[in-house]
LUMDOZA-710897 format. One line per field, with one value per residue (C-alpha): residue number from 1; y, x negated, z negated. Coordinates in nm, 4 decimals. Example, Ala and Ser with C-alpha at 12.3 -4.5 7.8 and 13.67 -1.06 7.14 Angstrom:
<rs>
i <- (1	2)
v <- (-0.4500	-0.1060)
u <- (-1.2300	-1.3670)
w <- (-0.7800	-0.7140)
</rs>
This chain:
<rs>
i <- (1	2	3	4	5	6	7	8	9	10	11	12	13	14	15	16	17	18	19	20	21	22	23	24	25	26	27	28	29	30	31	32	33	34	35	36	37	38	39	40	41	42	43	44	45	46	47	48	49	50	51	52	53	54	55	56	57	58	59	60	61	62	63	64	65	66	67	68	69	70	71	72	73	74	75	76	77	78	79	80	81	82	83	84	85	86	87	88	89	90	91	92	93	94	95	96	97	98	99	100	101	102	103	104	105	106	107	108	109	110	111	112	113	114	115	116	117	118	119	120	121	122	123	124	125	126	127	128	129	130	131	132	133	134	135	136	137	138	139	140	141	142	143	144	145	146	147	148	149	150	151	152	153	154	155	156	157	158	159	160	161	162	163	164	165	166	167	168	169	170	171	172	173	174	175	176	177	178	179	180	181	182	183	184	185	186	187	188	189	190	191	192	193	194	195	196	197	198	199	200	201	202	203	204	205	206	207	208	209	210	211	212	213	214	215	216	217	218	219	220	221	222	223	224	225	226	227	228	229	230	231	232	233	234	235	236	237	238	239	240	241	242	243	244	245	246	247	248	249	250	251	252	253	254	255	256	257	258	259	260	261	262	263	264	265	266	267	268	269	270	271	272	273	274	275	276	277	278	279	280	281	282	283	284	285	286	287	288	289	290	291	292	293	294	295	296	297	298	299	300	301	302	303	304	305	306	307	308	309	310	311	312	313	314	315	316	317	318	319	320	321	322	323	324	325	326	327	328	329	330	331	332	333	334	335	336	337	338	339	340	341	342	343	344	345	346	347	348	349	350	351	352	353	354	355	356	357	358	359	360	361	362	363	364	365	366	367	368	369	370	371	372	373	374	375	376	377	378	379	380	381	382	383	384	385	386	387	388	389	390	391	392	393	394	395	396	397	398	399	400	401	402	403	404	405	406	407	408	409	410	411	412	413	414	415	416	417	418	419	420	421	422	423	424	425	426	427	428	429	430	431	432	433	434	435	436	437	438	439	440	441	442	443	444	445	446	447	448	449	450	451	452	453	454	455	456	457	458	459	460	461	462	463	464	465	466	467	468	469	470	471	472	473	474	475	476	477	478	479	480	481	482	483	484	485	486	487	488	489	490	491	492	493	494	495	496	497	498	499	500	501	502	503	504	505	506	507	508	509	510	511	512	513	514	515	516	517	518	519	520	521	522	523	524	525	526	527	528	529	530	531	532	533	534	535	536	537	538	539	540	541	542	543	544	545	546	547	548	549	550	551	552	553	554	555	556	557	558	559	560)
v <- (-4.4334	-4.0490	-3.8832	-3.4887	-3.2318	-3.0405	-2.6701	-2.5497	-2.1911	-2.1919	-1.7982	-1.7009	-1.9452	-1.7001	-1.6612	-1.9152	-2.0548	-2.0581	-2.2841	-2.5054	-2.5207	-2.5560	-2.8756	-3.0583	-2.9493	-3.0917	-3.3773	-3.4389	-3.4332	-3.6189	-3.8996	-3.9472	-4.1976	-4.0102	-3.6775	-3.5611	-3.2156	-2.9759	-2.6542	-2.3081	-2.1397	-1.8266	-1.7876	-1.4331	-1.2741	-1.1098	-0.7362	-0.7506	-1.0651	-1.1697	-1.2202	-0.8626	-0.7196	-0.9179	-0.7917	-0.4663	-0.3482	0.0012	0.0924	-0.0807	-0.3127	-0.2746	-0.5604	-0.7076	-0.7114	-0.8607	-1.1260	-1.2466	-1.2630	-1.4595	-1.6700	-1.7779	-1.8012	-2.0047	-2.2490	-2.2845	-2.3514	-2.6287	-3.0037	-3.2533	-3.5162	-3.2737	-3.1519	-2.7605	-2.4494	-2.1965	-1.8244	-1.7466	-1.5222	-1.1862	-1.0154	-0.8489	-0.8652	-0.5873	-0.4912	-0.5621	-0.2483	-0.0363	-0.0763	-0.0150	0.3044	0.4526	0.3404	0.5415	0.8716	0.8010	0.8013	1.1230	1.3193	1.3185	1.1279	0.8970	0.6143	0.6424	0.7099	0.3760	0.1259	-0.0385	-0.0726	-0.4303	-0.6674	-0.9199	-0.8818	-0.9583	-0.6362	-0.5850	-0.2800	-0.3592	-0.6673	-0.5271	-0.2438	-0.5150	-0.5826	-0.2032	-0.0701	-0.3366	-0.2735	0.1263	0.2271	0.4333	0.4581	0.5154	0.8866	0.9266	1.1986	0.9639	1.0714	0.8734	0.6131	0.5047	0.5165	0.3022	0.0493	0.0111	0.0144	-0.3132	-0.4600	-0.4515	-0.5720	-0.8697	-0.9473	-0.9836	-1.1388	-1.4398	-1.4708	-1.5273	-1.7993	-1.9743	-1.9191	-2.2424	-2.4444	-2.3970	-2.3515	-2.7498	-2.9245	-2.9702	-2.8603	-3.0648	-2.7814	-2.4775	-2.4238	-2.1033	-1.9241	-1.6102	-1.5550	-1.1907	-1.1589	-1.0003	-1.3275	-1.5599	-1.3595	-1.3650	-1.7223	-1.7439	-1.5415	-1.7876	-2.0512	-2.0061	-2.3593	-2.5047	-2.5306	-2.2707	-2.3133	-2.0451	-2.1871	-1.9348	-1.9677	-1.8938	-1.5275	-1.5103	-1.8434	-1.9452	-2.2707	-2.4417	-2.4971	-2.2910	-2.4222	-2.3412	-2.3946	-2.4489	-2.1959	-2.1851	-1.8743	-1.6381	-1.5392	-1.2325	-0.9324	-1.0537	-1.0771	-1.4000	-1.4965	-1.6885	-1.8768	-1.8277	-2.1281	-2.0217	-2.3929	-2.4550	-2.6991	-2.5474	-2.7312	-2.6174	-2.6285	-2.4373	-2.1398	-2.2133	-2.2104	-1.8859	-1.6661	-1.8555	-1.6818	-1.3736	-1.3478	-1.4332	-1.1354	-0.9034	-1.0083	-0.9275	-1.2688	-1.3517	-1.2670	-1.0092	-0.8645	-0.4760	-0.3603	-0.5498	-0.4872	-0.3906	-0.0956	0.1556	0.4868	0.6374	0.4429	0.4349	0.8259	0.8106	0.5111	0.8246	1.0754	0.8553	0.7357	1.1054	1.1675	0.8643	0.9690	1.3150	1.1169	0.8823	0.7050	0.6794	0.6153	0.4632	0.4729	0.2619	0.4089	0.1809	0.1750	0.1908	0.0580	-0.2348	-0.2760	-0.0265	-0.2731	-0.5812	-0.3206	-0.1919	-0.5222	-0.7647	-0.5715	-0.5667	-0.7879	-0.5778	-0.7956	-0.5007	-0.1868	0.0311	0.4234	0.6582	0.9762	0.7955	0.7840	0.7822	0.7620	1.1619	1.2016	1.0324	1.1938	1.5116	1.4621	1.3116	1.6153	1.8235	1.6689	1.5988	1.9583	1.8614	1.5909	1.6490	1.4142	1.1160	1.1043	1.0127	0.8174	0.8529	0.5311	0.5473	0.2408	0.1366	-0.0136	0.3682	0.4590	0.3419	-0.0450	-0.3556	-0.4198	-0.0734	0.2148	0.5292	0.6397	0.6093	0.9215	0.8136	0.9316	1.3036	1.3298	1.1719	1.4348	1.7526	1.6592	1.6024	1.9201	2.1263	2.3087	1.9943	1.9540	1.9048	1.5546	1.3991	1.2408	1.0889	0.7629	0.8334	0.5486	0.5313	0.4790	0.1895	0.2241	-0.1490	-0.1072	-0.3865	-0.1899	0.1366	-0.1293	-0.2389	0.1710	0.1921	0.1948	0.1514	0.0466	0.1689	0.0611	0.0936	-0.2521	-0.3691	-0.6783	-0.5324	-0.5041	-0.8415	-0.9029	-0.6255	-0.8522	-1.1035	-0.8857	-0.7514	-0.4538	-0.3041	-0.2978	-0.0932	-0.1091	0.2018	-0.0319	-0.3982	-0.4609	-0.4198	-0.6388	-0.9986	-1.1107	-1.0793	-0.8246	-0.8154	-1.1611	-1.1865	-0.8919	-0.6270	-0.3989	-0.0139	-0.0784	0.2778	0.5912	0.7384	0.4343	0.4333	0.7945	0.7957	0.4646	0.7013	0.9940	0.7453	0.8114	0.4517	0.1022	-0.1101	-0.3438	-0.6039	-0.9403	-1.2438	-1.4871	-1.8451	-1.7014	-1.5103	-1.8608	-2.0600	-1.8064	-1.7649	-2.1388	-2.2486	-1.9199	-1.8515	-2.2696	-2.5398	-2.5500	-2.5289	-2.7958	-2.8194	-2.8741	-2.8846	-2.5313	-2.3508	-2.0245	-1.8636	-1.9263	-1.7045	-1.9406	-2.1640	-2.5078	-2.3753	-2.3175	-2.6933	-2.8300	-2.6026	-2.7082	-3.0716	-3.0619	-2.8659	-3.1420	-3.4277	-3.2355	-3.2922	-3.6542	-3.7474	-3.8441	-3.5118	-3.7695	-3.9770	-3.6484	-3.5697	-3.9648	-3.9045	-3.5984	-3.6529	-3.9883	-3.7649	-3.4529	-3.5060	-3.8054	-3.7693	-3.4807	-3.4875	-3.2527	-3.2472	-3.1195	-3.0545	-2.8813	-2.7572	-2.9596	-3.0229	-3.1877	-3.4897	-3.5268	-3.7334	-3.4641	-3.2139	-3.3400	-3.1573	-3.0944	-2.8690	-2.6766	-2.3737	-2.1009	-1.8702	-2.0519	-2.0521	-1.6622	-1.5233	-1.7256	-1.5546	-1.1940	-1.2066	-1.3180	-1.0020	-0.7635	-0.8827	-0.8754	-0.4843	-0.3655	-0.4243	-0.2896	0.0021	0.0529	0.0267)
u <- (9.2735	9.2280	9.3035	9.5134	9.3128	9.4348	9.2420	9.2496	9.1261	8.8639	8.7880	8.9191	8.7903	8.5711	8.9200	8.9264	9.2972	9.2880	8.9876	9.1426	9.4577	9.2693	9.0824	9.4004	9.5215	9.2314	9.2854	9.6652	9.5869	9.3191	9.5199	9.6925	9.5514	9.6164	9.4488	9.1157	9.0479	8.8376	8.7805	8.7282	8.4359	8.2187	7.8347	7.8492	7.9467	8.2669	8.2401	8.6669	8.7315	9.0158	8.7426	8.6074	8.9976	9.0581	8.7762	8.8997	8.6215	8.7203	8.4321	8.0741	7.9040	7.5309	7.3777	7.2877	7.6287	7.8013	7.5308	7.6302	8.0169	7.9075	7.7630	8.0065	8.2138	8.0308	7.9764	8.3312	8.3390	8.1308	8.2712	8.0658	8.3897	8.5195	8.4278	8.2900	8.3343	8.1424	8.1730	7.8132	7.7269	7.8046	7.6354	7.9544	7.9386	7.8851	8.2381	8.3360	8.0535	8.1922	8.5488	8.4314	8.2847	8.6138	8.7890	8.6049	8.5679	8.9342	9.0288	8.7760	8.9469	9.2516	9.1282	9.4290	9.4956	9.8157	9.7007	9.4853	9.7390	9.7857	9.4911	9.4130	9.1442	9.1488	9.5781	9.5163	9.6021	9.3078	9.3807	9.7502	9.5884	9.2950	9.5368	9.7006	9.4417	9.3171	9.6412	9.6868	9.3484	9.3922	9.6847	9.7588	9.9404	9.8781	9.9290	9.7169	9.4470	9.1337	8.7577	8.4393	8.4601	8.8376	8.7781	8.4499	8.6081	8.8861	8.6027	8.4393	8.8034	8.8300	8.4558	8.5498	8.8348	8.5771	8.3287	8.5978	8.7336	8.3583	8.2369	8.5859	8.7122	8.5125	8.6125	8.9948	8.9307	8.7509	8.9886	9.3546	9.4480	9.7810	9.8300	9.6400	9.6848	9.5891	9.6982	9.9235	9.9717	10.0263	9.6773	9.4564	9.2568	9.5394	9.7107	9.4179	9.3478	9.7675	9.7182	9.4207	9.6370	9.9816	10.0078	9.9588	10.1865	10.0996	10.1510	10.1235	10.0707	10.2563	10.2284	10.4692	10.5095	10.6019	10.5432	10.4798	10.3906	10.0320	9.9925	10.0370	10.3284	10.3395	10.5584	10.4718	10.6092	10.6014	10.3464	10.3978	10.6846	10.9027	10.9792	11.3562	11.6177	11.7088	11.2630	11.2557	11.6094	11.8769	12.1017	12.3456	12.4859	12.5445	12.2648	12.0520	11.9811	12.0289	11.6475	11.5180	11.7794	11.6353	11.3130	11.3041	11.4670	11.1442	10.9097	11.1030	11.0526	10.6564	10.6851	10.8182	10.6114	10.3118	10.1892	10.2680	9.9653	10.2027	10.3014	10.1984	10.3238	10.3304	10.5100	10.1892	10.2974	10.0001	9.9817	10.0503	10.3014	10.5102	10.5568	10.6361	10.8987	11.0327	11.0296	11.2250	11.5140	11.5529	11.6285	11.8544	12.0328	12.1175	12.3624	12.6779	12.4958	12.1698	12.0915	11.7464	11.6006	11.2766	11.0323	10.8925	10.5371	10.5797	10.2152	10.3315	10.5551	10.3963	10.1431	10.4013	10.6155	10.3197	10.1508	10.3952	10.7159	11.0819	11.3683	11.6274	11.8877	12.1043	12.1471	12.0315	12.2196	12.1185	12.1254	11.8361	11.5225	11.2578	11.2241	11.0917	11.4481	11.5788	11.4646	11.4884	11.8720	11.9127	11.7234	11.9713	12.2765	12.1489	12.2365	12.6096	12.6272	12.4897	12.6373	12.4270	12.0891	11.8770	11.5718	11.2634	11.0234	10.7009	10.5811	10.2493	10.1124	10.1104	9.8482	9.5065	9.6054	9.4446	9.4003	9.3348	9.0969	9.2451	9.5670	9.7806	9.8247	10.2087	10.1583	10.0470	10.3306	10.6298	10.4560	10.4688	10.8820	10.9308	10.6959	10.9421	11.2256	11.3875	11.7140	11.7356	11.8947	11.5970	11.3207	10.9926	10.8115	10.4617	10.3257	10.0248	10.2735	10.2648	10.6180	10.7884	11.0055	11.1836	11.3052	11.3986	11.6368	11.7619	11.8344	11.9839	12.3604	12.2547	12.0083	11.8834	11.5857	11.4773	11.3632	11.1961	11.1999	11.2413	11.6076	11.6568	11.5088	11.7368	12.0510	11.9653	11.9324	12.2497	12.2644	12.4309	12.2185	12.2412	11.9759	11.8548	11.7322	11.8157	11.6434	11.3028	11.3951	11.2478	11.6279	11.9681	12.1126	12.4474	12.4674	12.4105	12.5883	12.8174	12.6847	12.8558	13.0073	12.9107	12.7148	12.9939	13.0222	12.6991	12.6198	12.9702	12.8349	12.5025	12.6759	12.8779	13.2514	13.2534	13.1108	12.9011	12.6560	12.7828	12.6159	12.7916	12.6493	12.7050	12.5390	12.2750	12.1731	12.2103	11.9465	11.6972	11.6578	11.6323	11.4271	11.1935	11.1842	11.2922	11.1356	10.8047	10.5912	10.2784	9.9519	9.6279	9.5431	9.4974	9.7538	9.4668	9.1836	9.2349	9.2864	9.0733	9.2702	9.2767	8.9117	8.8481	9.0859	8.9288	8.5276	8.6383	8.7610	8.4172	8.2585	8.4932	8.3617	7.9910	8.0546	8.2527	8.5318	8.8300	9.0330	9.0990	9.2206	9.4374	9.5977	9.7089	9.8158	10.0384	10.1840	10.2850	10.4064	10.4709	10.6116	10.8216	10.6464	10.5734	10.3373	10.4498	10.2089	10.5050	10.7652	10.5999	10.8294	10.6974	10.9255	11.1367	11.5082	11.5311	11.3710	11.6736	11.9255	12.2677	12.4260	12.6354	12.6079	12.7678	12.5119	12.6709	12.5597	12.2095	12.2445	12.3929	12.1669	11.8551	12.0165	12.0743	11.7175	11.6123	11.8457	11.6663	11.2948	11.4173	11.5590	11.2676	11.0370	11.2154	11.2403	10.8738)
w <- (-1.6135	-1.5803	-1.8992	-1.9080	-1.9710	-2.2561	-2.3678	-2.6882	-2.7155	-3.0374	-2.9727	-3.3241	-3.5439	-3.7444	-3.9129	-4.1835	-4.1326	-3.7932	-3.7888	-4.0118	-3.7796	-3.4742	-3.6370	-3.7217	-3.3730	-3.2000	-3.4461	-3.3203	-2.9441	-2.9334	-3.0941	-2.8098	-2.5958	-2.2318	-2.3887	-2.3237	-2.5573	-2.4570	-2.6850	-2.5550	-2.7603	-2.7555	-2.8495	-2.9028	-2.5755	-2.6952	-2.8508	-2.9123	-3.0220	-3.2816	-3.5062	-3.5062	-3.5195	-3.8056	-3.9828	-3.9019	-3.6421	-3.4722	-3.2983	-3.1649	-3.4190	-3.5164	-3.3847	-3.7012	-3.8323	-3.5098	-3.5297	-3.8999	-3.7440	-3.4563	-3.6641	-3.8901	-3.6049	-3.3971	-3.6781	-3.7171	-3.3590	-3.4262	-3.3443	-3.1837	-3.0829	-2.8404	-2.4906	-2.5079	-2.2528	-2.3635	-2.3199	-2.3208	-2.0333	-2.0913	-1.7389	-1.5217	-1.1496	-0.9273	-0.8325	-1.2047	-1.3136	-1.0611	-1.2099	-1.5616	-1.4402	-1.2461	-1.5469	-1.7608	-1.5257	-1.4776	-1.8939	-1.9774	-1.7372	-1.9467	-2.2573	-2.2335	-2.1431	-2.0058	-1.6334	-1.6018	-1.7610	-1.4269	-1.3329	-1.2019	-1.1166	-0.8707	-0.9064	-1.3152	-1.5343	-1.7511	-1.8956	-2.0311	-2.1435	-2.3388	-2.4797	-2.7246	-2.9199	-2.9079	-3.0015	-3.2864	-3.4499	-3.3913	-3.4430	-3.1229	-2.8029	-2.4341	-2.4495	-2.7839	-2.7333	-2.8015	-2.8824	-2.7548	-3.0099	-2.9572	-2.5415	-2.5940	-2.7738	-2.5305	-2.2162	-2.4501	-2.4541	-2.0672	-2.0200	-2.2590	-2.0296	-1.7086	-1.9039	-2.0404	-1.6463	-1.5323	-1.7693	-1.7450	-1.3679	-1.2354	-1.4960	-1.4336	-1.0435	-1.0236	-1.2870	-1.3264	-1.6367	-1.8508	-2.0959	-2.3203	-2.6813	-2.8634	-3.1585	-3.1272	-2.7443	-2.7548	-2.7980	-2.5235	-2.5280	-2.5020	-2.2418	-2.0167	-2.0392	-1.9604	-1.6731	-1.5434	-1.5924	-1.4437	-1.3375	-1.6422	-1.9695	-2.1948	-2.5859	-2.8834	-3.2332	-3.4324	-3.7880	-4.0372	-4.0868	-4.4655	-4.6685	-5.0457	-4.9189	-5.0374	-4.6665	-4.3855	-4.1624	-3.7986	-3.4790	-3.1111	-2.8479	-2.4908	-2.3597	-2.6867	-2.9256	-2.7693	-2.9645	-2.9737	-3.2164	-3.1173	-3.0647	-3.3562	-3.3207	-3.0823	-3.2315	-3.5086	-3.5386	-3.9082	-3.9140	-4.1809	-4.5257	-4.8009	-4.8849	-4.5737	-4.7100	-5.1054	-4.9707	-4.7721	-5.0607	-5.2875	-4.9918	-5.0895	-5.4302	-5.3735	-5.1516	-5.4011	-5.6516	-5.4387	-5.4327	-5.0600	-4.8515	-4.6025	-4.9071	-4.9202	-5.2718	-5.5770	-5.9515	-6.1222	-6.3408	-6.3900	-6.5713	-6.2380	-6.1168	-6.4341	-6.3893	-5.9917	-6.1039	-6.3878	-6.0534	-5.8274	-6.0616	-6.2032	-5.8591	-5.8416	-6.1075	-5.9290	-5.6887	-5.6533	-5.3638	-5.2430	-4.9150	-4.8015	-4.4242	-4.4664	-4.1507	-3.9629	-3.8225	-3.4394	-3.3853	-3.4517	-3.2106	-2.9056	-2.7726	-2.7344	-2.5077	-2.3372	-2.2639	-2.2263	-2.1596	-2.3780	-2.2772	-2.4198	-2.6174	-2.7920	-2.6252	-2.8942	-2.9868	-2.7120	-2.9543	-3.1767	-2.9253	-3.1659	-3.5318	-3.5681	-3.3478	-3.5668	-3.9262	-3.7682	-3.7441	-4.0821	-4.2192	-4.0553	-4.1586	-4.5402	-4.6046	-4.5813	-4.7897	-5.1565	-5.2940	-5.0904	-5.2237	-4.8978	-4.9480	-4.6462	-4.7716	-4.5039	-4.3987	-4.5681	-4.3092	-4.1605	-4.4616	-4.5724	-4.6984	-4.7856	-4.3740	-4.2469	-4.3793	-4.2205	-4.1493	-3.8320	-3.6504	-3.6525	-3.9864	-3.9364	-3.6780	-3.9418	-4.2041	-3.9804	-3.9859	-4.3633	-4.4705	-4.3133	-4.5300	-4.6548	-4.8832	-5.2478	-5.1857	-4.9933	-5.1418	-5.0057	-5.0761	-4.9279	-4.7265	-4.9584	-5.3039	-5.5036	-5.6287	-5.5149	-5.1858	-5.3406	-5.6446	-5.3874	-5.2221	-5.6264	-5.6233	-5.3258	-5.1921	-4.7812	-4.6236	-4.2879	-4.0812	-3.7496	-3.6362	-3.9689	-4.1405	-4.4690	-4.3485	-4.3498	-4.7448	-4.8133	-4.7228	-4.9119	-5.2154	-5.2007	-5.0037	-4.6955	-4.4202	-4.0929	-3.7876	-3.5378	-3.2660	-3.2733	-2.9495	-3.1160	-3.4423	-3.5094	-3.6571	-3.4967	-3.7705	-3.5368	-3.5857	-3.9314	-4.0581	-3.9634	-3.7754	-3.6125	-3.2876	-3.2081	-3.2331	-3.4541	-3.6661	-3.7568	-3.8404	-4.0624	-4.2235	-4.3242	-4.4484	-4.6548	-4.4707	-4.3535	-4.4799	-4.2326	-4.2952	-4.5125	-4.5168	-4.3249	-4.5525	-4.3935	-4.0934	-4.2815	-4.4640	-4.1645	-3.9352	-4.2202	-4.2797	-3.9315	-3.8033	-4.0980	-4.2452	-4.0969	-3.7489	-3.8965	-3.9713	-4.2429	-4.1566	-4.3624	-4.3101	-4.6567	-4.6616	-4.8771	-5.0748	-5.3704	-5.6360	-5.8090	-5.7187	-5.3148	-5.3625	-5.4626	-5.2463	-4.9412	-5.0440	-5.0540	-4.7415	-4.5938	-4.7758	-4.5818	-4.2027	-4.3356	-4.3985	-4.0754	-4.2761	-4.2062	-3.9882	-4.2532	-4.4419	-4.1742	-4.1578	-4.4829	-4.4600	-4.1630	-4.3965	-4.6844	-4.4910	-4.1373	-4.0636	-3.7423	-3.5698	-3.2332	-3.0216	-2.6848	-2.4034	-2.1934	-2.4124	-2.7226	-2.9086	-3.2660	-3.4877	-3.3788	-3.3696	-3.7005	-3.9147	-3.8028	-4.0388	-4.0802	-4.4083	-4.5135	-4.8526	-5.0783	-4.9956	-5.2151	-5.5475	-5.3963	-5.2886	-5.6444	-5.8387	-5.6201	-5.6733	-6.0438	-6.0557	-5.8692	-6.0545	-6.4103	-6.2211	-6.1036	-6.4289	-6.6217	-6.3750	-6.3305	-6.7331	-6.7845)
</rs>
């Protein structure tokens, strides 16, 4: 009997926890009897990889150094029970060099990239392809003025693209492929190898954005997760347990704390930080209200819309284009209310952080706005500050974001929350709170003549622990390595894979945590019916136990 071919991409396994998830993935299909896995791997051909992005590569790599990445990688790749296709040839063809070059006469003409977006090769768009992963790992846009270095790396992006569609194409041409698994498909990788194979069922292994969890927990998704309010969970059936809820405001608190890996400020008090903490609550203390607009880094959310296009969900206010339009109207209207204390907290991701060493030339432009001739009654959080956002939403009356997630911890914490442009958020805020009906609404709501943005708290619970919980499942994939237990539990397990015994590992892991799931090849379904049980609970005890907790975690930081 002829066995279904089922691909899982391996291109990213010089990233520790995907490794380990693509082993227990490979694991779980191959257990089923009418599978035959086949992994897709690379032997060094790739200049743009995952791998390099996550190490935070911006440019070219000396040999050497790509080498010792490769490496690593390819060892990972590693797994002699499985059938291999490997990306190993890294010569282009003819008509592929003479591409490259009009491409690049085409981008130094203007040094953007803007006019060559739509490019295409053999009807597959390259260039909005390779600008995901470009635009992720740089921190630009299509109209971006670029040097040598930043148009280079893109040129290695598109090559990458031809090079993966060469060593691949016969492959998927000869052999009828049941399904392809890969991790994150709004990468540049993923989306080619999607393209390649429109016939065939598709499935992204997203893992859990925020966790606390030992393990990371994932969830399979047909093609890639959307940027959509509704991506994550567009069923607001009071189904949720009480746990899921419990569990996601425990993710919350990790996050605050600065223990969850996402997490970009902590509540480490230094010298320096105990006298911006004095600075901002003098200010605070100027004001019956303060009003916070937490900026959002738009890099973050520029190469989904450029690569893969924006379902709009929410038809967001028309006055508001932009973030600079709107800080530049906030500015402007500050003057008239003095009694509102208005809070501008940049987005750290938008400075030098613990994933990026430079900063984001969003950042120049948001700066050129706020060193203008400000008012007395705004105050700015510099993306680079240490300060907690956490305790700036503690100090604050409102809330306002543009499409950020901290919008949604802010809810749970208490505060009224109102969005900019819901058709770019990852949570249905109208859903889950309520929102202005209207461009007046919501700019009354900010100068603190109306109230909006009050919490609807059944839903809120109910979204949280479906979206952000319960649909995912655990597998054996460490969420870090940073403590001494993970680091025994993570060698033992190496030491397991040199002794041929990791499926034995993984049979008892599925007994103790994931009895009932099911991976489907045909729906990406991942948990079965009987782990989906309803209950109903009082999520208000849950939710006023988790704020007083905050309030008491807040007051003494802020009192340091």
């Amino acid at each position: 009997m002829n066995k279904d071919i089922v691909l899982l991409s391996r291109l990213d396994s010089g990233i520790r926890m995907y490794s380990e998830i693509n082993n227990y993935l490979s694991f779980q299909l191959s257990s089923q009897k009418n599978i035959d896995v086949w992994q897709i791997s690379c032997n060094g051909a790739l200049n743009t990889c995952t791998v390099f992005n996550a190490h935070g590569v911006t440019d070219s790599l000396p040999l050497p150094q790509k080498k010792l990445i490769c490496k690593q990688c390819i060892k990972a790749q590693n797994n002699k029970h499985f059938h291999n296709i490997s990306i190993s040839n890294a010569s282009l063809h003819e008509n592929q060099k003479l591409f490259i070059e009009n491409l690049r006469r085409e981008i130094l003409n203007t040094n953007k990239l803007s006019s060559i977006l739509d490019y295409k090769f053999l009807g597959i768009p390259v260039c909005r392809i390779a600008f995901f992963d470009w635009s992720i790992v740089l921190k630009l846009n299509a109209s971006n003025i670029l040097d040598s270095s930043k148009i280079n790396r893109f040129i290695l992006g598109v090559e990458d693209q031809f090079i993966i569609h060469n060593n691949l194409v016969d492959f998927f041409c000869k052999r009828e492929i049941k399904a392809l698994f890969y991790i994150n498909g709004n990468y540049s990788q993923n989306t080619l190898l999607r393209m390649m194979l429109r016939n065939s069922k598709c499935l992204s292994i997203e893992p859990q954005p925020f966790s606390h969890s030992f393990f990371t927990k994932i969830i399979l998704v047909p093609d890639r997760l959307e940027i959509n309010p509704c991506a994550l969970n567009n069923n607001m059936d009071k189904t949720t347990s009480p746990a899921s809820f419990q569990n996601y405001l425990e993710t919350l608190n990790n996050r605050i704390m600065g223990k969850e890996y996402n997490a970009y400020t902590n509540l480490t008090v230094t010298h320096t930080t105990k006298q911006k903490i004095a600075n901002f609550n003098r200010f605070c203390k100027k004001f019956k209200a303060i009003h916070t607009y937490f900026a959002h880094s738009s890099d973050e959310f520029n190469p989904h819309e450029v690569t893969h296009g924006i379902n709009s969900y929410h038809a967001d206010y028309a006055e508001f284009n932009s973030q600079e339009n709107f800080l530049e109207w906030l500015i402007s209207e500050a003057w008239n209310y003095p009694e509102i204390g208005f809070i501008i907290r940049l987005h750290p991701r938008m400075s030098i952080n613990k994933r990026d060493k430079f900063n984001s030339v969003e950042l120049t432009r948001l700066m050129e706005i706020l060193i203008k001739e400000c008012p007395s009654n705004i105050f700015v959080i510099d993306a680079s500050s240490n300060i907690s956002s956490y305790y700036v939403i503690y100090k604050s009356n409102l809330i306002i974001v543009g499409w950020s997630t901290i919008g949604m911890e802010a809810l749970a914490l208490g505060k009224n929350v109102v969005a900019l442009f819901e058709s770019k958020m990852m949570y249905p805020i109208s859903r889950i709170s309520n929102q202005p009906k209207s461009q007046v609404e919501l700019e009354k709501t900010i100068k603190g003549l109306e109230t909006y943005g009050q919490l609807i708290l059944e839903d809120y619970a109910n979204w949280v622990g479906k979206a952000h919980e319960q649909q995912f499942f655990e597998t054996p994939a460490l969420r870090s390595v940073d403590k001494f237990g993970s680091k025994i539990i993570y060698y033992s397990i190496m030491l397991l894979f040199k002794l041929n015994l990791i499926n034995i590992y993984y049979r008892l892991f599925n007994v103790v945590f994931n009895k009932g799931i099911i991976i489907n090849t045909n729906t990406g379904t991942s948990r079965s019916e009987v782990n989906n049980i309803f209950q109903k609970s009082n999520f208000q005890k849950i939710y006023n136990k988790n704020l007083d907790k905050f309030k008491k975690i807040m007051y003494k930081y802020g009192s340091n």
